[in-house]
Every structure is written in C-alpha cells, then in structure tokens.
ZALUMFI-973585 format. One record per residue (C-alpha): x, y, z; residue in one letter; residue number from 1. Coordinates in nm, 3 decimals. Each point is the difference from the previous one (the first is absolute). Layout:
N
       x       y       z type seq
       X       Y       Z    a NUM
...
This chain:
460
       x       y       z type seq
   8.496  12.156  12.356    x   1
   0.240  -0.335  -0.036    x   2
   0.035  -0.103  -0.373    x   3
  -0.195  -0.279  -0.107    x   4
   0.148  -0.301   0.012    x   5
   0.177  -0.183  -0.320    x   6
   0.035  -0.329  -0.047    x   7
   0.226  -0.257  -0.285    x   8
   0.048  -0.353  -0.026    x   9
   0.137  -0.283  -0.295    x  10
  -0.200  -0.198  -0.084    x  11
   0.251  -0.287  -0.049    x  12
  -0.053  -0.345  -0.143    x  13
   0.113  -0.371   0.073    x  14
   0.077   0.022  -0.412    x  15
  -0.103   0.107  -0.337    x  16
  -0.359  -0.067  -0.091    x  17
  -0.131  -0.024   0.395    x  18
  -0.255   0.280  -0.047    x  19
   0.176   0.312   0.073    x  20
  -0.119   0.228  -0.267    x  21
  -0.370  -0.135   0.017    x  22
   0.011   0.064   0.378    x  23
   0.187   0.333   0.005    x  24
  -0.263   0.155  -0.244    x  25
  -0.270  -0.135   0.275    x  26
   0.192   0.168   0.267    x  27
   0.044   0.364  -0.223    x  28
  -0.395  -0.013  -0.079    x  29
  -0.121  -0.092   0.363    x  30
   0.254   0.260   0.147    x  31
  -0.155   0.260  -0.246    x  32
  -0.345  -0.067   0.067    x  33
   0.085   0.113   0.401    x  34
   0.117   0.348  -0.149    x  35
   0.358  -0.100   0.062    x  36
   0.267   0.163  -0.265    x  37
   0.148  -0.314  -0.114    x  38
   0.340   0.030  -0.165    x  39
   0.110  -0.340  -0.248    x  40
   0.338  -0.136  -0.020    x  41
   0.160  -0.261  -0.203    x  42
   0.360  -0.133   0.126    x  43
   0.178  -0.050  -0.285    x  44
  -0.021   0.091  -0.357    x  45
  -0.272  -0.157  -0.128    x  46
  -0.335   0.253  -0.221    x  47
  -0.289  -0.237  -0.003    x  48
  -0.017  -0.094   0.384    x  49
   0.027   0.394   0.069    x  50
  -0.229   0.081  -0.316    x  51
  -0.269  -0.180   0.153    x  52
   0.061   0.213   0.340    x  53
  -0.084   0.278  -0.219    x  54
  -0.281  -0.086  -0.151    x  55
  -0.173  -0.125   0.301    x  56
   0.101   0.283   0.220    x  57
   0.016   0.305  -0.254    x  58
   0.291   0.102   0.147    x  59
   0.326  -0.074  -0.163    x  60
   0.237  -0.316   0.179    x  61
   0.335   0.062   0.045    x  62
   0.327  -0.249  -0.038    x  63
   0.234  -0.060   0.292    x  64
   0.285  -0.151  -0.178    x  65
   0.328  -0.032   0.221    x  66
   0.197  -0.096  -0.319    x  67
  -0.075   0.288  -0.253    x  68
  -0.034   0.289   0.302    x  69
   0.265   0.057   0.233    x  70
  -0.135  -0.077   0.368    x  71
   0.017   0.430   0.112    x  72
  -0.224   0.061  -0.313    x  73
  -0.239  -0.267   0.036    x  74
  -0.066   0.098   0.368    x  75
  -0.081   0.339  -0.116    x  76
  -0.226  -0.113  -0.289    x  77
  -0.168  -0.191   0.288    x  78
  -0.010   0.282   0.258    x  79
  -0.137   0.251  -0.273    x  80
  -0.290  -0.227  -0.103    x  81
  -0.075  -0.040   0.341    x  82
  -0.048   0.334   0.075    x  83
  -0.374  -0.011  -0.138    x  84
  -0.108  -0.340   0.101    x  85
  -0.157  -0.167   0.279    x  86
   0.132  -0.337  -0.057    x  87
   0.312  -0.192  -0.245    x  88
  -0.143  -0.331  -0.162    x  89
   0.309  -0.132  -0.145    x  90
   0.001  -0.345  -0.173    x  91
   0.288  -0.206   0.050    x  92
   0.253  -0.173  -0.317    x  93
  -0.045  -0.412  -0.032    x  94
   0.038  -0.135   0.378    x  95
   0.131   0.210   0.283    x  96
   0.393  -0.083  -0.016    x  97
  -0.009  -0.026  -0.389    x  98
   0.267   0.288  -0.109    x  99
   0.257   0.018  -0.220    x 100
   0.201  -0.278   0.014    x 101
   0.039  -0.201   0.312    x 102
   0.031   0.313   0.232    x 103
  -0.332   0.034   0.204    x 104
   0.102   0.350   0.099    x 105
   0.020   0.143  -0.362    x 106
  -0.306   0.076  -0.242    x 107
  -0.263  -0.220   0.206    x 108
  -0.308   0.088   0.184    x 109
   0.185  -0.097   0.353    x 110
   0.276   0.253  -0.080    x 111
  -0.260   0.273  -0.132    x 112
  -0.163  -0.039   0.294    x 113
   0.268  -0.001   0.223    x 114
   0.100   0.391  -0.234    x 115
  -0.301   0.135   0.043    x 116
  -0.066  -0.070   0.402    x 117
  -0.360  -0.214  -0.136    x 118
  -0.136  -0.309   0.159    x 119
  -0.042  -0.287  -0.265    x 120
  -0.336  -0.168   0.030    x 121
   0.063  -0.358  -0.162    x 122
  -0.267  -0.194  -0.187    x 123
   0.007  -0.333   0.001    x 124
  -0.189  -0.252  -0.267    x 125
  -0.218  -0.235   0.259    x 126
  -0.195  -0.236  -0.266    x 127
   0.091  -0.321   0.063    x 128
   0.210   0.028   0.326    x 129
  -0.093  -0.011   0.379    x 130
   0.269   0.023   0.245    x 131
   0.299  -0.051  -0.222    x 132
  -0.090   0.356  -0.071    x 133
   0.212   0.145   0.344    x 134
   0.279  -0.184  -0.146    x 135
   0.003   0.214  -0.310    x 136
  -0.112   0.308   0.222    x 137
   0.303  -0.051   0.274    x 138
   0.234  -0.038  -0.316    x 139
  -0.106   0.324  -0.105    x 140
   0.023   0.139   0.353    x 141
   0.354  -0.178   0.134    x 142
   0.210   0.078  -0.336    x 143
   0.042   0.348   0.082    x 144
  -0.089   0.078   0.338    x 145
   0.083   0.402  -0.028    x 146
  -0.320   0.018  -0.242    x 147
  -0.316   0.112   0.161    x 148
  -0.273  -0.257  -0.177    x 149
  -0.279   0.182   0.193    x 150
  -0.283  -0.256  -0.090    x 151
  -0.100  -0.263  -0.222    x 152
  -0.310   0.017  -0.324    x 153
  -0.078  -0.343  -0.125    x 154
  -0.119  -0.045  -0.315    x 155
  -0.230  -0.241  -0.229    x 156
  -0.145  -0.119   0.347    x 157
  -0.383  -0.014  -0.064    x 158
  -0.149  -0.124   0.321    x 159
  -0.009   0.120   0.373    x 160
   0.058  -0.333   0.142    x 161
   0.344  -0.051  -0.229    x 162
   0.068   0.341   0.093    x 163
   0.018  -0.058   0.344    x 164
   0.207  -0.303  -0.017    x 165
   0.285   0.179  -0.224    x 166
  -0.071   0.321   0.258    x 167
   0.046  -0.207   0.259    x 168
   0.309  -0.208  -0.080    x 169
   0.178   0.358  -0.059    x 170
  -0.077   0.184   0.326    x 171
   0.119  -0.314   0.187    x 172
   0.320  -0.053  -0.132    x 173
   0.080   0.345  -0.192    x 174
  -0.165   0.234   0.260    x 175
  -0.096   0.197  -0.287    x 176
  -0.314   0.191  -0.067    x 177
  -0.249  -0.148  -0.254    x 178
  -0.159   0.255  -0.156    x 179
  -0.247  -0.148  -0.241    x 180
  -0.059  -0.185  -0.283    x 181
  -0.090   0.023  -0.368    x 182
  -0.229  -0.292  -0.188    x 183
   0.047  -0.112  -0.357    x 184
  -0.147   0.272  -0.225    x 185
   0.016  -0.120  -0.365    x 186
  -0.216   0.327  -0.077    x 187
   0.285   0.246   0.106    x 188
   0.289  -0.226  -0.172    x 189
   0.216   0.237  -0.208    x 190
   0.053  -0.075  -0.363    x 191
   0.354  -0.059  -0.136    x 192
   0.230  -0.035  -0.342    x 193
   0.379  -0.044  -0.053    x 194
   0.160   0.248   0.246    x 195
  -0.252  -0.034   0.286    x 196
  -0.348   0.144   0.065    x 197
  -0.158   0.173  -0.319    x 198
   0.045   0.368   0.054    x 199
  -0.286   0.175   0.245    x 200
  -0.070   0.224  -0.304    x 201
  -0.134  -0.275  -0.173    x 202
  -0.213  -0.080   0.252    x 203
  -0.161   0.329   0.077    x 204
  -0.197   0.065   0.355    x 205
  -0.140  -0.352   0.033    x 206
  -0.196   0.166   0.334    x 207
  -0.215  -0.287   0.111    x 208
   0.331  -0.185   0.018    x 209
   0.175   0.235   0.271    x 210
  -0.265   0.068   0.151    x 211
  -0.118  -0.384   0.098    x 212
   0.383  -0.035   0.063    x 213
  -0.022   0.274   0.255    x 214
  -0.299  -0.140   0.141    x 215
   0.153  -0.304   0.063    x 216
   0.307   0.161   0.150    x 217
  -0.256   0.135   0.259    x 218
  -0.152  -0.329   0.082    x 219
   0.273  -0.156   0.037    x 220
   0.307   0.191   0.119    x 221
   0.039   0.175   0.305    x 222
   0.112   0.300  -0.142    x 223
  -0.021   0.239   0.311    x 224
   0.257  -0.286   0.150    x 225
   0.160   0.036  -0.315    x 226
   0.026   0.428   0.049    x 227
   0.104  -0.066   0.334    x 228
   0.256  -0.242  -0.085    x 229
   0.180   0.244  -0.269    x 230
   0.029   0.358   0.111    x 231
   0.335   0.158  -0.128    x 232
   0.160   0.218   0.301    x 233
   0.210   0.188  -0.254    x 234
   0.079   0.054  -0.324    x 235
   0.345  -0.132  -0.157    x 236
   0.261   0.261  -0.064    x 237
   0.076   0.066  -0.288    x 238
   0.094   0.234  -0.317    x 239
  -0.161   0.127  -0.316    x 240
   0.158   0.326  -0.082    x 241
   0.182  -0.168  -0.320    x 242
  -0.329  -0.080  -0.124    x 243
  -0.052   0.264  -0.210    x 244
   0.097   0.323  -0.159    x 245
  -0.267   0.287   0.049    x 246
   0.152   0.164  -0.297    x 247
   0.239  -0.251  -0.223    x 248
  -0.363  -0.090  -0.183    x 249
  -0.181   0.304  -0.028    x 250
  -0.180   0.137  -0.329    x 251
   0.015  -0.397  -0.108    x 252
  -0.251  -0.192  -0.088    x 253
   0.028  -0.416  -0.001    x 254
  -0.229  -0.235  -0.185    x 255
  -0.082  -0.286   0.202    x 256
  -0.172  -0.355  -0.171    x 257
  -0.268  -0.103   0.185    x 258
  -0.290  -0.281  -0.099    x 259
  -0.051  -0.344  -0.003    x 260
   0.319  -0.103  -0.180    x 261
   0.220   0.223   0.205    x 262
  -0.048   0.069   0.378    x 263
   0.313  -0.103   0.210    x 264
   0.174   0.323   0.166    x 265
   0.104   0.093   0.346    x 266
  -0.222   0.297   0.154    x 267
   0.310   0.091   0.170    x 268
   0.142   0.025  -0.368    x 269
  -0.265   0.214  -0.117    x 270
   0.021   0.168   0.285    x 271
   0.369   0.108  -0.020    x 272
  -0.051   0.148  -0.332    x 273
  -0.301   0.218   0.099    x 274
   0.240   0.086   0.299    x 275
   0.277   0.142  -0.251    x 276
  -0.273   0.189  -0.117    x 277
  -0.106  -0.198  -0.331    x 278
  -0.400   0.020  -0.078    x 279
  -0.114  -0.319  -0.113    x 280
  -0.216  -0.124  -0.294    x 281
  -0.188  -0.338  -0.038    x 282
  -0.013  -0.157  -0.340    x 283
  -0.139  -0.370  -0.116    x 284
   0.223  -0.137  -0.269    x 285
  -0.342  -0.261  -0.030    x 286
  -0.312   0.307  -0.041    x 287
   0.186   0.322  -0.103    x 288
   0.161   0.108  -0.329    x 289
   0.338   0.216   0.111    x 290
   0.175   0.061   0.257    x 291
  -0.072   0.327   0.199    x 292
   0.242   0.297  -0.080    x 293
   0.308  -0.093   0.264    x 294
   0.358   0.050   0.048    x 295
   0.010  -0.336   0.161    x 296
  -0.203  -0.340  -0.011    x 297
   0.023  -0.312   0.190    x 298
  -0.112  -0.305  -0.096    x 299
  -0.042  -0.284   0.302    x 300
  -0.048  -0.373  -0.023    x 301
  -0.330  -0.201  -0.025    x 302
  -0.135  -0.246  -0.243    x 303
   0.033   0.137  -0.322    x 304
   0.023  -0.344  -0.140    x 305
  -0.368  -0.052   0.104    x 306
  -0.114   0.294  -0.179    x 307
   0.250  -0.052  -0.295    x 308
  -0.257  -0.016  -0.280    x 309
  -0.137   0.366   0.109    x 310
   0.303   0.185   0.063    x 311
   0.125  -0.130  -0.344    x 312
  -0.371   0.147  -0.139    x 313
   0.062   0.321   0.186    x 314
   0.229   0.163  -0.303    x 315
  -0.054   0.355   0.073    x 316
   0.155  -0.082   0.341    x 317
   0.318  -0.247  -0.128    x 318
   0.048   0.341  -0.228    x 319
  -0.014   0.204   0.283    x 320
   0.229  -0.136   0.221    x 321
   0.259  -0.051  -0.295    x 322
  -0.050   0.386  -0.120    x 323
   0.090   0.080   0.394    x 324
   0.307  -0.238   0.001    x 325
   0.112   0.193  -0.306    x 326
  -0.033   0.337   0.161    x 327
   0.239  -0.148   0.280    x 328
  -0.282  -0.005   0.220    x 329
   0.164  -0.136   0.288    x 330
  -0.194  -0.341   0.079    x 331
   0.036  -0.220   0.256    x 332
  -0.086  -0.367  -0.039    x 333
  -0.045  -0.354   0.251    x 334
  -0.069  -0.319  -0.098    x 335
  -0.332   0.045  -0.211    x 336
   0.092   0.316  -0.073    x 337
   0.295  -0.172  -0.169    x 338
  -0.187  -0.216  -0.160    x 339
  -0.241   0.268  -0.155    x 340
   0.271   0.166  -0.162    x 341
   0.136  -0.273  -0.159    x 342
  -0.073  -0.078  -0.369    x 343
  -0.223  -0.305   0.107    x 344
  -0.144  -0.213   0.238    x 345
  -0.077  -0.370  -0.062    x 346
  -0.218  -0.067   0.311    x 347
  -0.089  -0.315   0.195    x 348
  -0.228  -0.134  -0.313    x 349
   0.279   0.036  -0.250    x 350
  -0.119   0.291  -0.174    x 351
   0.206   0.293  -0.104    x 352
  -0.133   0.340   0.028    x 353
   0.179   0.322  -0.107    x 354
   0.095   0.224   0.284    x 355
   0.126   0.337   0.028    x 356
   0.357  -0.033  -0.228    x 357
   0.156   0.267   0.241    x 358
   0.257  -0.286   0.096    x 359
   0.155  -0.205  -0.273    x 360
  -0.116  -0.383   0.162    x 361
  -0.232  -0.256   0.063    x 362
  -0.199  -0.132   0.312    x 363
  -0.062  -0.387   0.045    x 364
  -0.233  -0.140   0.299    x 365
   0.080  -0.326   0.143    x 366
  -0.108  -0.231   0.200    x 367
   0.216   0.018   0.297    x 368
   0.135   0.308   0.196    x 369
   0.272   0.149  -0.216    x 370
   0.162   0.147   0.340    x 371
  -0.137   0.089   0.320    x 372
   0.142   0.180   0.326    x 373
   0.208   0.280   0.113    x 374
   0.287   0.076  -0.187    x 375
   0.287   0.253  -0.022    x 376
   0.036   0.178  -0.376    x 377
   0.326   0.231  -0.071    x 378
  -0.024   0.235  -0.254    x 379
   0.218  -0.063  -0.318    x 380
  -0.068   0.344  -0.122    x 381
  -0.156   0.328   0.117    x 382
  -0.363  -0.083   0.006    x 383
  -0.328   0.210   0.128    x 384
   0.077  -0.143   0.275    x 385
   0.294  -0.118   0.094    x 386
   0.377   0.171  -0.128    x 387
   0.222  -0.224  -0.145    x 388
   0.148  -0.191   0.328    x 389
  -0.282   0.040   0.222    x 390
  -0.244  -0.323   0.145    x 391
  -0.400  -0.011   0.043    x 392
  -0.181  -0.187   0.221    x 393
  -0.245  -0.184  -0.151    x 394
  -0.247  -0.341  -0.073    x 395
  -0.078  -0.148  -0.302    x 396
  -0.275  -0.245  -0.027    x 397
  -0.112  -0.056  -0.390    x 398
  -0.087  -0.303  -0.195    x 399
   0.095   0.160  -0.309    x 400
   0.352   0.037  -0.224    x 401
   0.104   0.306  -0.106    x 402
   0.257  -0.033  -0.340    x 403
   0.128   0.322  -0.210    x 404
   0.301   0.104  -0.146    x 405
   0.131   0.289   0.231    x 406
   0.239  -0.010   0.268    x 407
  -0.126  -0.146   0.338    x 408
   0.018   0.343   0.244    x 409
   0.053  -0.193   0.287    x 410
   0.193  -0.238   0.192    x 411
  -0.282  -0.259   0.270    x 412
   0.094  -0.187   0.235    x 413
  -0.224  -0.227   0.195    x 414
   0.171  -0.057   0.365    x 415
  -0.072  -0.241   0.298    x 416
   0.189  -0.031   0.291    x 417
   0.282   0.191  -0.140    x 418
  -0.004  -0.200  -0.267    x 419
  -0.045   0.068  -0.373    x 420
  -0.252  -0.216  -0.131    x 421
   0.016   0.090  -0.344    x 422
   0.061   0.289  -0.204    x 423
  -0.133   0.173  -0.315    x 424
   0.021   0.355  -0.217    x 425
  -0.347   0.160  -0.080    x 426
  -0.175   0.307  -0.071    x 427
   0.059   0.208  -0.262    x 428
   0.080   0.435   0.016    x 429
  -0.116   0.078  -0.342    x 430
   0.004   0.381  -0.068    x 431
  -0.210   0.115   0.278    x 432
  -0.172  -0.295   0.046    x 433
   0.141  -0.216   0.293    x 434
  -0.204  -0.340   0.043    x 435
   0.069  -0.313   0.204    x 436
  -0.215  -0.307   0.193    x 437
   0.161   0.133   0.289    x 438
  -0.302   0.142   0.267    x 439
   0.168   0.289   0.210    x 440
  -0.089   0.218   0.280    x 441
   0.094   0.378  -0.055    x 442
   0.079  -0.008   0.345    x 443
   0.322  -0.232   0.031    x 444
   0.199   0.303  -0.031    x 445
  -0.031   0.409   0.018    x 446
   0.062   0.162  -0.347    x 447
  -0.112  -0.337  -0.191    x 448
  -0.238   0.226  -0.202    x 449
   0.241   0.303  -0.051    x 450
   0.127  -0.214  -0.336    x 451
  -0.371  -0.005  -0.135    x 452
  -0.054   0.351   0.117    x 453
   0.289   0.135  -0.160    x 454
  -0.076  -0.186  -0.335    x 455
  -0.344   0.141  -0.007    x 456
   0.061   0.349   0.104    x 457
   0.231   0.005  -0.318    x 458
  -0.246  -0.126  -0.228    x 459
  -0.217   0.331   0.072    x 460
C-alpha cells in the first residue's frame, strides 16, 4: 500500500499585522476537523504566535529559526516532526522577504521555504483595494522568481462580489491560484499587551472561537485546492544525532516553571533534555509553595511583571527558589526568569514588588522596547552554558532593565549586514545560577547542555 500523502506550506504575509496568525489557526482547526494530523510551525523565534498553535491544536508548535539552528539540524527537527503528521502548517515571520537584515535569503519565510522544499501560500489584505491588488501580488511573485508562491488567501474581504474582483485582477495578471478568502471577524480577534498577543494560556480553550473560525475556513477556502496545491514530495535532509545524550542526563531530575507568568520555551528545548535522559517536573512559581526536589531548574520568560503583586505574595516560593540557589542548585534563567530572581521588580504602574533576592539587582519596565532582535552573546566567563570564549545564538525582546552589581557574563552583539549595530555586556553567572534576557535554542550547537549537565550531576 503507497504511503499517504503529506503535505506543507507557509503561510506567508504581505507584512506584519495582515492576518497570518488569525488565519493559520483557521487553517490548523479546519485541517483537524478532516482527521488530518496537522503539525504547527512558527518561522522564527517568536512563543506567543506558536503558543497559540498549541493551544488550538493540542499538539505542541515547533520554531524553525535559520539564525539560532544551523540549517542540517533544523532540517532534521523538521523531518522528525514530520514523521507523524499528515500535513506542516507553518506561519510565516512579518512579510515574505522580511529576514535579517536586507538579505531576503537569510531568516525569512521565502528562504525557509526555499530550506524546507514548501510552497508559500501568500495572503494578501484586500479591504479597500480592487485591482491595484495584482500589483502588490506580481511584486510578491517577480522579486524572487525561484520561490514557488503556490496560491494566493485574501484576507478582510467580506463580500463575494469584492471577492471576485480582487480574484479576478490576480488570475489575469499573476496567473496565480486564488484560493479563498477570509471576512472581518472582530469575534476571533486575538487579544494583545506589550510584547505581542497575550499568552494562549491566558486565554484558555476559547472553543466557539476556533471552531466558527474553522467553519468559516470551510465556507470560504478551497481547501482540497489548497491540499492539492501543497503536497511535499520529500522530506529535507537533514541531522539530529547531536540532539541529545541518551545517557549524559540520566538519574536527573529538572524543575521546569510553568503558569501564567512564565510560559516561553522551545519544545525542541525540552525535548533535548528529556533526550539526555533528564525527567522533568512542572512547578508554578504563581500557585505552588517550593520547588519540586531537582538537581536542575529552569526558569523561562513570560510576563512576570503582570503577575508581580502575586509572585511577590508567594513567599514560601521566593524562599524556595533562594534555599535551591544556595544548595548550588544549578538554575538556568531567560529574560523573566531574570527578572524573578532579581531583588525587585518595579512594573509598568510604578510599583515595586520584592522578587526572589537570588540575584543581587533590580528590574525596571519601560515604555519602549529595551532591545529587540537576534543577537550574538560571547561568554566572559564559564557559564551553564557557555565556557569562557564561546558565543550563543540568541533574541532578546524585553521592555524591561535589568541593574545589579555583579559582573555582566557576557559579551552581545546585535549585527546587520555584517555590521555591528551596537553592543552591550549582560547576564550574570552567579554561583550556579546563570541568567540573561537572551532567548536560546538548545539546539544551535551539540554539547550546549553538557555544561548544565555536568554542573548538576555534581550537585548530587
């Protein structure tokens, strides 16, 4: 019997704010509801887009980020998640050439794309357009002709008469495929705060929402055109066997933080640890009292300015986490992790609430983006890690300040175009507590855990 057939495509935007994430999450709900095993994707390195994947789906989104994972690597990441779906939904970074820097063919949809051996289906805003619209398409289409744009979704387009007019204009000129259209819904909008859209954990299930959504998607989206359009002839090649140590982690136990206030990890992360072997444990800093008993705990980024008032009332847990640091717990910290540990926070309101004390310091939120974007950070010293000498791959994208007294651990570097934007020391190795606002994927390098490993073996 022939395999069943598998099928991936971008979902790739004009720009920023077109509709992409609204429409993908359509697209993963209607595939679902035909008993296809959908697979979510988020180019890039952005949590909330990929957290609300997750939540709609129930099956955990993954990152495709060409500038934290070598290309080999993020093939195989690819290729392995594939191996249990039917079809890839993957949702595209700002517009379709938008990269890093001025370089189409680095970090953008187009050049993910182009990796991965997907057709990009581009959506297109069509309010308040008619035939201008195949200008904007044919843009799209003539600036790199080596990308397959397999077919066009137009969005905020609320009537079949408009729809055939924009439709219309783009088969004629573009010769592309229409393959639907998606009206105004104010009912699905997605909420958002500072950094983006408000977390999908704070927004839990929500079902009459998906579910009209995927309605919708049916009524008005020619999905079997879209199926036909998008089937994947093979898988990329690529290579996971640094991934993960079967042994290097066994007999150790991590405790993860995982709520409200702090949700933004990698599953590939996660998964690399479980990989080495390490069983993990889920803690909320926000509803529990301690920590569970660990040789290792990693804290991720989220909003704990939001919840600032209850993670300063949560003293058993401040205690606990400062006991553990004092054990030489080995703990691993990103950007509101880093602000957790911190002696306070003074949040968006100007109120200052106590925080954990593990890290001499004080957090400030702003009003503008403190820094944002990929950026390269060199270790100073050896870190959990990082050794001394060594770079990570990373993105920082925080509103707050972070001020203490300790040495800065590492070296950043913000490049574009091969050329340094601006530079800056941060992070602090304190003990066995490494924390930065630096966002990394486990998988830039192989051995990237060994450090932490190591550190928390000894500590048994």
């Amino acid at each position: 019997m022939a395999a069943a057939a598998k099928h991936a495509f971008v979902i790739a935007g004009t720009s920023s704010g077109c509709g992409k994430t609204t429409v993908t999450l359509g697209l993963l709900r209607a595939l679902m509801q035909r008993h296809l095993r959908v697979q979510p994707f988020k180019i890039g390195p952005d949590y909330l887009d990929s957290g609300w994947h997750s939540a709609v789906t129930g099956i955990a989104s993954r990152n495709l980020d060409a500038f934290m994972v070598p290309t080999t690597t993020l093939n195989g990441l690819f290729a392995r998640q594939m191996q249990q779906a039917d079809v890839a939904v993957i949702e595209g970074v700002m517009g379709l050439y938008d990269g890093y820097g001025t370089d189409p063919n680095y970090c953008s949809s187009a050049a993910m794309a182009k990796q991965l051996g997907c057709p990009v289906i581009l959506l297109v805003d069509g309010k308040a357009v008619s035939t201008s619209i195949a200008a904007t398409v044919m843009g799209f289409q003539r600036f790199d002709p080596t990308l397959n744009i397999a077919g066009v979704i137009l969005n905020r387009v609320n009537s079949d008469s408009h729809y055939q007019l924009l439709a219309g204009a783009i088969t004629r000129y573009c010769g592309l495929p229409v393959l639907g259209r998606v009206p105004v819904m104010a009912d699905v909008a997605l909420p958002s705060r500072h950094l983006g859209l408000v977390p999908a954990q704070e927004n839990v299930q929500h079902d009459d929402r998906w579910q009209t959504l995927a309605k919708q998607i049916e009524e008005t989206i020619n999905i079997d055109h879209l199926l036909a359009l998008t089937r994947l002839n093979r898988l990329p090649d690529g290579d996971t066997s640094g991934m993960g140590d079967g042994a290097s982690g066994e007999g150790l136990t991590l405790a993860l933080a995982e709520d409200e206030a702090f949700n933004f990890y990698y599953p590939d992360n996660l998964d690399m640890l479980e990989q080495a072997g390490v069983t993990i444990q889920r803690f909320s800093p926000l509803h529990d009292t301690k920590i569970p008993d660990c040789q290792m705990i990693y804290l991720g980024g989220g909003y704990p300015e939001v919840h600032a008032s209850r993670l300063a009332a949560n003293l058993p847990m401040r205690q606990s986490l400062q006991d553990a640091h004092q054990r030489r717990i080995p703990l691993y910290a990103e950007c509101g992790g880093l602000m957790y540990l911190g002696e306070s926070l003074t949040d968006g309101d100007g109120e200052t609430h106590a925080m954990c004390g593990v890290l001499p310091g004080h957090s400030q939120m702003g009003k503008r983006l403190t820094r944002f974007g990929y950026c390269e950070a060199t270790a100073r010293q050896d870190t959990l890690l990082a050794k001394k000498g060594e770079t990570l791959r990373g993105h920082e994208f925080h509103y707050s300040d972070f001020h203490g007294p300790l040495p800065a651990a590492l070296d950043c570097c913000k490049w574009r175009d091969g050329v340094a934007l601006s530079r800056w020391q941060g992070g602090v190795q304190h003990q066995a507590t490494f924390a930065s606002y630096l966002h990394v994927h486990f998988a830039q390098r192989p051995g990237l855990l060994n450090q932490w490993l190591s550190s928390a073996r000894n500590s048994l």
